[in-house]
C-alpha positions in Angstrom: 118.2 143.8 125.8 115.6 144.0 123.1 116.3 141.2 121.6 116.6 138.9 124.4 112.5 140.2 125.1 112.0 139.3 121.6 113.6 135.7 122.0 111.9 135.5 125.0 108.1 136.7 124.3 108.8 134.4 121.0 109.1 131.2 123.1 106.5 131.4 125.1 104.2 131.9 122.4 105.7 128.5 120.9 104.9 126.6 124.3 102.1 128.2 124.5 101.0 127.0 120.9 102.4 123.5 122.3 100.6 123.0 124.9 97.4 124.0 123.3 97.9 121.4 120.0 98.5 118.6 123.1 95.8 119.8 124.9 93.7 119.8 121.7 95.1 116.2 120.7 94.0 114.7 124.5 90.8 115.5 124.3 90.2 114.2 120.2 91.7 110.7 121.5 89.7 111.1 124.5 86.7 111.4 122.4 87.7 108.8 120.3 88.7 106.1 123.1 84.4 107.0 124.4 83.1 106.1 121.2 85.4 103.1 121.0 83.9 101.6 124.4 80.3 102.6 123.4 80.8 100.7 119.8 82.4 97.7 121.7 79.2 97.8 124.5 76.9 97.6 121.8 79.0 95.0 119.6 78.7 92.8 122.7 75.2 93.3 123.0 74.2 92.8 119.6 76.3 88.9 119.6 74.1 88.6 123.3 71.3 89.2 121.6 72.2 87.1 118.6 73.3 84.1 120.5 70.2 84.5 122.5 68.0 84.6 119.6 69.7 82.0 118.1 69.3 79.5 120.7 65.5 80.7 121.1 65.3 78.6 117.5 67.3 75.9 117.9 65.8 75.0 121.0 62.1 74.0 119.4 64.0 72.6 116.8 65.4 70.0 119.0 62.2 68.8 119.4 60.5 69.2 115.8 62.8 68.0 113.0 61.6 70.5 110.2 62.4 73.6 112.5 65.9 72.9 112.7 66.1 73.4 109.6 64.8 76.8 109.4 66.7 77.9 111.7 70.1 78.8 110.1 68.0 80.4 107.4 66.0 83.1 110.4 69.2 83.2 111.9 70.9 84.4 108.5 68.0 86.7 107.8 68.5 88.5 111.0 72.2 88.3 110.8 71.3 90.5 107.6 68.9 92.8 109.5 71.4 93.9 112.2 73.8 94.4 109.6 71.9 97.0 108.4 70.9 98.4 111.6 74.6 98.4 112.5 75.3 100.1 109.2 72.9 102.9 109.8 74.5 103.3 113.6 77.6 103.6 112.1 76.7 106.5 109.7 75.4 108.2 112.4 78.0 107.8 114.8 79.9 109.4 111.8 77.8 112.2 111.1 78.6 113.1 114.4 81.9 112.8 114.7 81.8 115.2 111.5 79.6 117.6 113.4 81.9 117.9 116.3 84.8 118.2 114.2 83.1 121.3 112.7 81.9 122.6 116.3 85.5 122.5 117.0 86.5 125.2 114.4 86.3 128.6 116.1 87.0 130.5 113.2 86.8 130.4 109.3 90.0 131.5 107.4 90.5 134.4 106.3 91.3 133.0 103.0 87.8 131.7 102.4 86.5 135.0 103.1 88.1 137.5 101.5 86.1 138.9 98.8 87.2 139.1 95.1 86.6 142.9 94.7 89.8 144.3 95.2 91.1 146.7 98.2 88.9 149.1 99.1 90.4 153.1 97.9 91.7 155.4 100.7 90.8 159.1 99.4 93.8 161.1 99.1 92.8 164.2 101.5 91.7 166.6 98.8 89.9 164.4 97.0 87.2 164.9 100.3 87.3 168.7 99.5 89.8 169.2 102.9 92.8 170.9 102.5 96.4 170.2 104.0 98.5 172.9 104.3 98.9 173.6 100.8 95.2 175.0 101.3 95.8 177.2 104.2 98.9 179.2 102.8 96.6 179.9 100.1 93.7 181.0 102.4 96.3 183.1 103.8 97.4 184.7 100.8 93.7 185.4 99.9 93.7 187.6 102.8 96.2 189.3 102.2 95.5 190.5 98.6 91.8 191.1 99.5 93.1 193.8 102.1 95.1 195.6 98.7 92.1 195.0 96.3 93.7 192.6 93.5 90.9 191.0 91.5 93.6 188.5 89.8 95.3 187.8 92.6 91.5 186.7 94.1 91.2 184.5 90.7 95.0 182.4 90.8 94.1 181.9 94.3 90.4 180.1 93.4 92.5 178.2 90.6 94.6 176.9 93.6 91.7 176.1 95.6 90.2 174.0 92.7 93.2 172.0 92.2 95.4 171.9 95.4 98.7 170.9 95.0 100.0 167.6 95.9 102.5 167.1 98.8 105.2 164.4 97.3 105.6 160.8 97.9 107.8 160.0 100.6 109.9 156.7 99.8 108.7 153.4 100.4 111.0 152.1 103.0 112.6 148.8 102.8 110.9 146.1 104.2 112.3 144.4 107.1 113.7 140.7 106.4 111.4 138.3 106.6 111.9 135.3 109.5 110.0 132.2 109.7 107.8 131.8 112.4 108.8 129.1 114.5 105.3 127.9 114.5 106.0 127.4 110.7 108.9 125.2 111.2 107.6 123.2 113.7 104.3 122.4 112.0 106.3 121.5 108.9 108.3 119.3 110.6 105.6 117.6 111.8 104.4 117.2 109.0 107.2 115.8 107.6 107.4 113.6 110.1 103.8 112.3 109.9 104.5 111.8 105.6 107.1 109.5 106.8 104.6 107.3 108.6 102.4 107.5 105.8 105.5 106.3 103.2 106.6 103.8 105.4 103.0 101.8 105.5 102.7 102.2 101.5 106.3 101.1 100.8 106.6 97.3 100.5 109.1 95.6 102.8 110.8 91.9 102.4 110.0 89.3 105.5 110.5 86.2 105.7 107.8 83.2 105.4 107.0 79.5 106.0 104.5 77.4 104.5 103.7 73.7 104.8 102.2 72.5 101.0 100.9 68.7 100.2 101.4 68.7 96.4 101.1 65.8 93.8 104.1 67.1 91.8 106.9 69.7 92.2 109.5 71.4 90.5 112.6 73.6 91.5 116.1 74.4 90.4 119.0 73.6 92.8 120.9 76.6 93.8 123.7 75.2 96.2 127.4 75.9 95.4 128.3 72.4 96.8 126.5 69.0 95.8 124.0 68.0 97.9 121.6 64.4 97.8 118.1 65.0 96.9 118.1 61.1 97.8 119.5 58.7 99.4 119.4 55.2 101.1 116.5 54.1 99.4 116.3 50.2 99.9 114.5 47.3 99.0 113.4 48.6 96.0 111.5 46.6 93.5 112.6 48.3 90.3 114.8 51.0 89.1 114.2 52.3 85.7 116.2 55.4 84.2 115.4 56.7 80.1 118.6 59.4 78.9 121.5 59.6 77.4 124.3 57.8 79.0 126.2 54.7 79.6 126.6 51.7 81.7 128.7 49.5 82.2 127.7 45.9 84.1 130.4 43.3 85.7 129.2 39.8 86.6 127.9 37.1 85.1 124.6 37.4 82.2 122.5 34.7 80.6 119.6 35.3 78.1 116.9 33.2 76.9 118.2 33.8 73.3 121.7 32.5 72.1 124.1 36.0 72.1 127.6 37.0 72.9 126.3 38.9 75.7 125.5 35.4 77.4 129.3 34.7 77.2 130.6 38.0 78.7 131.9 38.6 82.1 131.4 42.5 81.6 129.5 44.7 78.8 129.3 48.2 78.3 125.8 49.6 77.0 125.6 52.9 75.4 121.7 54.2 76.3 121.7 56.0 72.6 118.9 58.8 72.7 116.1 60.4 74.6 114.3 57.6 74.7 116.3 54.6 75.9 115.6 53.3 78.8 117.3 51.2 81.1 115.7 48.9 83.7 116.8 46.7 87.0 114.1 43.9 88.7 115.4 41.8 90.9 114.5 37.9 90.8 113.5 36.4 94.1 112.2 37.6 97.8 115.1 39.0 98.4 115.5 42.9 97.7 118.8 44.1 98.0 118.6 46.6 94.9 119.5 49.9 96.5 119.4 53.3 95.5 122.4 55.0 97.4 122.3 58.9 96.0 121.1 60.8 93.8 123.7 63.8 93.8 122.2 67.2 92.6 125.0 69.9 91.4 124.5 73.4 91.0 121.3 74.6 88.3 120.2 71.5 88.3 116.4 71.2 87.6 114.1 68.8 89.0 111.1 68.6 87.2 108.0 66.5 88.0 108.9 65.2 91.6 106.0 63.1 92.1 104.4 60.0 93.8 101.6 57.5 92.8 99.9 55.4 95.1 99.2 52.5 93.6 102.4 51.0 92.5 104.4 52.8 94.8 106.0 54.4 92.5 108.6 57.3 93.1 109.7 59.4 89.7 111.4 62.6 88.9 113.3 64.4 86.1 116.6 65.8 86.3 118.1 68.3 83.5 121.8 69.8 84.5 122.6 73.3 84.0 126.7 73.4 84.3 128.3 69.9 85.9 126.6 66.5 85.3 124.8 65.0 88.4 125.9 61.4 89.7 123.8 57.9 90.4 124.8 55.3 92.9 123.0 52.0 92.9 123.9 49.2 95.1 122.8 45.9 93.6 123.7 43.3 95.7 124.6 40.1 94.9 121.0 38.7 94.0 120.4 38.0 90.8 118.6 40.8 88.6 116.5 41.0 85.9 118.0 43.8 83.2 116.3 45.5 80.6 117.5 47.4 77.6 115.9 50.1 75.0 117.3 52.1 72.6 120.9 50.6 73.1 124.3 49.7 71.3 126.8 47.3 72.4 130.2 48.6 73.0 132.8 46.1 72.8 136.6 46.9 72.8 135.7 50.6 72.3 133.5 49.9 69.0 129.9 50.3 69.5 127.2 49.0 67.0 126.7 51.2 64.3 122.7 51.9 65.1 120.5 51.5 68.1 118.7 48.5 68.6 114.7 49.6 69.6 114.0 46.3 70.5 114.2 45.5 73.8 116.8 43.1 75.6 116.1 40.6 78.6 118.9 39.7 80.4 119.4 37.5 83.6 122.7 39.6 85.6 123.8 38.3 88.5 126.1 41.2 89.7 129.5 41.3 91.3 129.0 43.2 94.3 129.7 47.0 94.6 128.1 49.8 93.7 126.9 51.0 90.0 127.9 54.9 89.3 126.0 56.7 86.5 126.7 59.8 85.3 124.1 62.0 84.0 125.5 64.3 81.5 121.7 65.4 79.6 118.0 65.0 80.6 117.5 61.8 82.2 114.3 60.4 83.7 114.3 58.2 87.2 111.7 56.3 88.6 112.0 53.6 91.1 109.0 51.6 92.6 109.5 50.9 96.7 108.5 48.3 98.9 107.7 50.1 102.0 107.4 53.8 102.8 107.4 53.7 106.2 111.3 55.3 106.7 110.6 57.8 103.6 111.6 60.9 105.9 115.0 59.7 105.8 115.4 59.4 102.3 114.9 62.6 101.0 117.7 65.2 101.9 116.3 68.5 103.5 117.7 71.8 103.8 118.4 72.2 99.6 118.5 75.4 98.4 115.9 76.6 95.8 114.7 78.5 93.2 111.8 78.6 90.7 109.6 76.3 93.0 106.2 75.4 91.4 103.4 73.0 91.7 102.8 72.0 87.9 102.3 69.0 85.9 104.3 69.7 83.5 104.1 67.8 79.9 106.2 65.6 78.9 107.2 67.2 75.5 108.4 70.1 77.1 110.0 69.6 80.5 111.5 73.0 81.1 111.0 75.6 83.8 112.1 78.0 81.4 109.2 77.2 79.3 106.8 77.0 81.9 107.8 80.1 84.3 108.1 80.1 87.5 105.3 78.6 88.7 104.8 75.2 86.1 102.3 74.7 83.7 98.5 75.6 83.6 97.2 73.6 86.1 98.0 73.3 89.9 99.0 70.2 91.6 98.8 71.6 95.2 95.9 69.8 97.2 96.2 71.5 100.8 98.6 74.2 102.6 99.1 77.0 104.7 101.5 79.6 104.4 102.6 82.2 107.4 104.0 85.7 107.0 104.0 88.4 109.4 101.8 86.8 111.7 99.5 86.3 109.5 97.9 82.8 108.0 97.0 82.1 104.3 94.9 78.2 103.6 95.8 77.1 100.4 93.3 75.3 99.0 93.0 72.7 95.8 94.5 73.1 92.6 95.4 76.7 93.7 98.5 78.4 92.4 100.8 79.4 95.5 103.3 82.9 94.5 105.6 83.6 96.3 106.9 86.6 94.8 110.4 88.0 94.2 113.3 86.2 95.5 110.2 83.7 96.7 111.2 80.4 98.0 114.7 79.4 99.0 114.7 76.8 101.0 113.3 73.3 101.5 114.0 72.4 104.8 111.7 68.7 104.6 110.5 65.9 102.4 107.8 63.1 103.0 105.8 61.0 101.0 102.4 61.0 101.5 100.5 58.3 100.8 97.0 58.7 102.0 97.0 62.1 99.3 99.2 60.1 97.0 101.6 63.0 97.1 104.3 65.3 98.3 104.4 66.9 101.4 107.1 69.3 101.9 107.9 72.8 104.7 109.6 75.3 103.2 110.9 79.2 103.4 111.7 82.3 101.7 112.1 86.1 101.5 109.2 88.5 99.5 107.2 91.5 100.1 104.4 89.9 99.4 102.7 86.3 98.5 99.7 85.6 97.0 97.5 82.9 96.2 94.5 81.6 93.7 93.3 79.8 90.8 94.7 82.1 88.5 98.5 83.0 88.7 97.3 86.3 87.7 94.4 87.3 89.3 95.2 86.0 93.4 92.0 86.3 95.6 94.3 85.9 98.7 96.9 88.1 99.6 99.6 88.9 102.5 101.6 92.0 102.2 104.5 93.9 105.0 105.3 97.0 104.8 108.1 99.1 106.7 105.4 100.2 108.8 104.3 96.9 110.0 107.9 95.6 110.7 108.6 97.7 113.5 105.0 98.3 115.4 102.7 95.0 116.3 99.5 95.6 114.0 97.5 96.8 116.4 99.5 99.8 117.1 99.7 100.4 113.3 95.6 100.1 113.5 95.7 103.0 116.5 98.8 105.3 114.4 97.3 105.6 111.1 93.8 107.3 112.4 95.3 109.6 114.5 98.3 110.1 111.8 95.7 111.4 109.3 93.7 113.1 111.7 96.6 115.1 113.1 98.1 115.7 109.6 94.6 117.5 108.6 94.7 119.5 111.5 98.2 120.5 110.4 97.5 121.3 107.1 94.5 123.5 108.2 96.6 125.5 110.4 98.9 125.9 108.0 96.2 127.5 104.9 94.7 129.7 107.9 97.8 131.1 108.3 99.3 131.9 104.9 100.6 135.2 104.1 97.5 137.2 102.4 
């Protein structure tokens, strides 16, 4: 029966603790939400009056050239002034929100109080001169030798006076087990509670982002398991010119200005000997049917130095295989076609010249039509010059999947993303951009360095040409916690970061929960040092 009164008496005290902290919580946000509306009634005022005021100059202006140009400046200098004046309303809108906050503590703890001189000393009973009952046997006994006349007797008994004897120490008894409170638990829970909103706004969190860049080179490394075209259908082109390692082999019919067994062949096989050879396809007349069918990208491929100039129309990239060798198919028609040779040996029967000839070879080829399949094995350089842009949407193939995307120039003694990192070289090609995360919009401006931070960008979903910006524009999207942007990769002046936080509340109601988060947690933490054991 006890015990249920004890369950019972202890639960109302815990509502009643409840409903006080709500009560007590209502009125703060109550307070709050009245100097909200009173901050936004003056905000609105003050951009009345500055719209007013700012009119009141322009107006005269309108009529008197040289006043309309003073006017930004007054309007600037009282921009400053209400700054200030807002500044000052602000600091004492706080001081009295400090003040209140004070007013509302009804009591100091006692552990601010206490004084550092030690318990004060309860007298023991004879040390105040009373005696217990120690005292009044001996009073008694006094008596009673008095009444028989012994003078020692008299004497032991002022000894006892003098020092009384003490009654013993009765044992301490054991304390009774001590039970949290279930104030205590609730308030730490709380607390623990209100810690998890606080970790959950610091901790970073990965979301997704888009952004739309117009670059004048780029750079990536293919990441698809399966190969995919990074072109294709390109036609009417005006020349294709590729420098590697590699070799061809052309069928059809050759004649050369100078007297040679090549003139004679109906076939020849050309081995493109080093770095530097270059091999080169014009053709002769109005009529363009040199093609580019595909260029096939396998897996860790790099492209380096995607880019497009302007004035010759000219389309060039870089290509450097990781694993597999990537594939080139050139349609060339049946128009005749002006071939080119650098840094070459003649194959013939399966014996090749024992050096490579640097000078270069003209030949006239007029082709047996079909299709011309390189394979790329090492580094090899492509650059094709087109006629007309005006289908170059189509020719690029979207949706490749990325890694290590950058917007260098890159040099062309080292053309390596490893060397570079993962952002190029030391100077930015990107001329314009925007990039989107979390409902939020960063403007990437020129030669700015975009990061997109770890995995970063994994997708490029579109290709164009641009050819007002004599560039590339191209939408992409990725994964990261965060992405940054600025004229030093590392130092960013712009920055767009998610937390756990902001994933699962609109950012307005993380602007509302983080005030009252603290607020509350303070209270907490008060309650709790007011009410620690002494």
């Amino acid at each position: 029966m006890l015990l249920g009164k004890t369950i019972i008496k202890q639960l109302k005290q815990w509502l009643q603790w409840v409903l006080k902290s709500i009560w007590t919580i209502c009125v703060i946000i109550f307070w709050l939400l009245i100097q909200q509306i009173e901050l936004f009634a003056w905000f609105v005022a003050e951009i009345s009056t500055q719209i007013k005021q700012l009119h009141h100059h322009l107006k005269p202006g309108l009529t008197q050239n040289f006043q309309i140009l003073l006017a930004p400046l007054t309007w600037f200098l009282q921009s400053i002034w209400g700054l200030l004046v807002a500044s000052v309303w602000l600091l004492f809108q706080l001081i009295e929100l400090t003040a209140w906050y004070l007013s509302r503590l009804r009591y100091v703890p006692q552990w601010l109080t206490r004084q550092g001189g030690g318990t004060r000393h309860r007298p023991r009973d004879g040390e105040t001169g009373r005696l217990g009952d120690g005292g009044t046997r001996s009073v008694g006994t006094v008596g009673s030798v008095g009444s028989v006349g012994s003078v020692g007797s008299v004497g032991s008994v002022r000894s006892v006076r003098s020092n009384p004897p003490h009654p013993p120490t009765p044992p301490t008894p054991p304390r009774p087990p001590i039970t949290p409170s279930p104030h205590l638990i609730f308030v730490a829970l709380m607390l623990l509670c209100l810690s998890g909103i606080v970790v959950a706004e610091i901790l970073p969190a990965s979301q997704l982002f888009e952004a739309n860049v117009i670059a004048q080179s780029v750079s990536f490394r293919y990441t698809g398991t399966e190969p995919q075209p990074l072109l294709r259908e390109v036609q009417s082109l005006q020349e294709i010119s590729i420098t590697g390692r590699q070799t061809v082999t052309l069928v059809g019919t050759f004649a050369s200005s100078t007297p040679s067994a090549v003139a004679t062949s109906s076939s020849i096989t050309v081995e493109l000997a080093n770095d530097t050879s270059n091999f080169t396809l014009k053709p002769l007349g109005t009529a363009k049917e040199l093609q580019l069918n595909e260029v096939l990208l396998r897996e860790g491929t790099a492209v380096l130095d995607l880019s497009y100039r302007t004035p010759e129309n000219r389309l060039s990239l870089t290509l450097q295989p990781q694993f597999r060798t990537n594939a080139l198919t050139i349609n060339l028609g049946s128009q005749p076609l002006q071939v080119s040779l650098k840094g070459y040996r003649i194959v013939d029967d399966g014996n090749a010249q024992q050096t490579a000839v640097d000078k270069e070879l003209e030949l006239i080829f007029t082709p047996t039509p079909g299709l011309l399949s390189l394979s790329l094995p090492e580094v090899a350089k492509l650059a094709v010059i087109l006629a007309d842009i005006n289908q170059n949407s189509q020719w690029f193939g979207g949706n490749l999947n990325v890694a290590d995307l950058g917007f260098a120039s890159f040099d062309s003694q080292r053309l390596t993303l490893a060397h570079s990192g993962a952002y190029g070289g030391n100077n930015s090609t990107i001329l314009s951009g925007e990039v989107r995360m979390a409902g939020k919009a960063m403007q990437l401006g020129k030669n700015q360095f975009f990061m997109g931070g770890t995995p970063g960008i994994q997708k490029v979903r579109y290709w164009q040409i641009d050819e007002d910006n004599s560039a590339i524009a191209l939408r992409m999207a990725g994964k990261s916690t965060a992405v940054a942007a600025g004229l030093d990769p590392d130092f960013p002046v712009e920055q767009i970061k998610v937390s756990y936080l902001r994933l699962w509340l609109p950012e307005s109601a993380v602007a509302g929960l983080i005030p009252f988060t603290a607020a509350l947690g303070s209270y907490l933490l008060y309650w709790l040092l007011d009410r620690r054991r002494v």
